[in-house]
N, C-alpha and C positions, 0 to 999 in steps of 0.2 A: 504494500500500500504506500502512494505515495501520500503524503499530506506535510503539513505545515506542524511545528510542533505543539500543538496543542494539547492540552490534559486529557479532553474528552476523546478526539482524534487517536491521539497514543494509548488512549484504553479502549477502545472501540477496536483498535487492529488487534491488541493483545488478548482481548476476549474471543477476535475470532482463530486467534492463533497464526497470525500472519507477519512477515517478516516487512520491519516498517523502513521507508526511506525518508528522513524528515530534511526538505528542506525547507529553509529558512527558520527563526524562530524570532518572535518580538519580545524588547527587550521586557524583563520585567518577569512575570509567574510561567514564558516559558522557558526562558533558558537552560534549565536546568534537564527539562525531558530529553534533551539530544543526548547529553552523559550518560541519563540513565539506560536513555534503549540501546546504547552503545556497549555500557557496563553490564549489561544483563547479557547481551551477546544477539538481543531480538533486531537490530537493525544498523544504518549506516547513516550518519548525518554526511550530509553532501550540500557545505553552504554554497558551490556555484553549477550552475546549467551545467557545466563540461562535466563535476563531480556526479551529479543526477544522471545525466545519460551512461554515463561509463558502470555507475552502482546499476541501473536497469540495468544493459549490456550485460555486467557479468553473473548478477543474479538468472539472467534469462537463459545462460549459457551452465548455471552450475545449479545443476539441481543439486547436489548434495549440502552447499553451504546455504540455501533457500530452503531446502526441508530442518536445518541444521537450528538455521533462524527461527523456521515456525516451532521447533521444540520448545526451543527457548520463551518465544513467545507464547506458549500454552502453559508453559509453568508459568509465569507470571502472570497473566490472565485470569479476569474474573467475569465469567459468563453471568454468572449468576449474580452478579453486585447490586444491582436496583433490586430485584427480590430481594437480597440477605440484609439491605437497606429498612429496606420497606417493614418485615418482619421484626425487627428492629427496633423500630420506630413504634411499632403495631405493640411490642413486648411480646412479641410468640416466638416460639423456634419455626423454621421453618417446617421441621414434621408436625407441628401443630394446625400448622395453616394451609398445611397440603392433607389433612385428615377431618379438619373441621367441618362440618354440611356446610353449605350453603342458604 
């Protein structure tokens, strides 16, 4: 995925388990996600166009370090966040609220 570093963006790849390419980041609450999907091992910040084409390029060409990535981003990923959120907030577990009637 490519996208811009955004918080929501960078957990949205991670929950699908996809290996992220972040360019750009503005300054301020995102700067800091390029380190971390770099540090996790889930993607490649590429702050220019030439860095972006070449990161597609060689992901497109290596499936092994693209499947490498998605591991990574599956560990780290939370599919279930706004449910485990939500329940949470509700004060249930979620086997409470997946067993309650309706």
């Amino acid at each position: 995925i490519v996208t811009k570093a955004g918080s929501l963006s960078v957990a949205e790849a991670l929950a699908v388990g996809r290996p992220v390419l972040i360019h750009r980041a503005l300054p301020g609450q995102e700067e800091s996600n390029p380190s971390f999907v770099e540090r996790i091992g889930a993607g490649i910040t590429t702050p220019t166009r030439k860095s972006l084409i070449d990161a597609v390029r060689c992901l497109s060409l290596n499936p092994r370090l693209r499947d490498a990535m998605s591991r990574k981003a599956r560990l780290y990923g939370r599919p279930d966040a706004a449910l485990d959120a939500a329940c949470h907030i509700a004060g249930v577990s979620r086997i409470d609220a997946a067993t309650r009637p309706a």
